[in-house]
C-alpha positions, 0 to 999 in steps of 0.5 A, a space after each residue: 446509482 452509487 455515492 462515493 466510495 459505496 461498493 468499491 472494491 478496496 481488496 483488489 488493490 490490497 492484493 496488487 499492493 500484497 504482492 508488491 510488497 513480495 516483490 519489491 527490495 525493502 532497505 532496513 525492513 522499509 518500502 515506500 509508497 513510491 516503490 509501491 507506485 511504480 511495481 503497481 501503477 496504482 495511484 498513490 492517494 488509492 495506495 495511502 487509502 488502502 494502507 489507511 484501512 489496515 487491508 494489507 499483510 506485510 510480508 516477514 521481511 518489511 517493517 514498515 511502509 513510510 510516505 514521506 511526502 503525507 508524512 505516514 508510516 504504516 507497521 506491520 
């Protein structure tokens, strides 16, 4: 039996995020969480985890990706 977050595959979701992230019009270099949401359908706390641990590339064209709601900005 596995505790917590042990063995949990963090990749898969960096690369549904990644190629989001392709996908999605960024304004002025900017994405947000939201956008992110609603192209992946992946939870946003699942989101702000994987951008946490620094397991995405950001594609030449964005910046940056805020959360205004967590109050988080994560750069490229």
């Amino acid at each position: 039996m596995q505790n917590g977050n042990e063995g949990f595959n963090y990749a898969r979701y960096a690369g549904a995020i990644e190629e989001a992230l392709d996908r999605l019009a960024a304004k002025n270099g900017v994405v947000k969480t939201r956008q992110i949401q609603l192209e992946t359908s992946v939870p946003k706390d699942l989101i702000v985890e994987v951008l946490d641990r620094g397991m995405v590339d950001f594609p030449d064209r964005i910046d940056e990706i805020i959360d205004h709601e967590e109050g988080k900005k994560w750069k490229r």
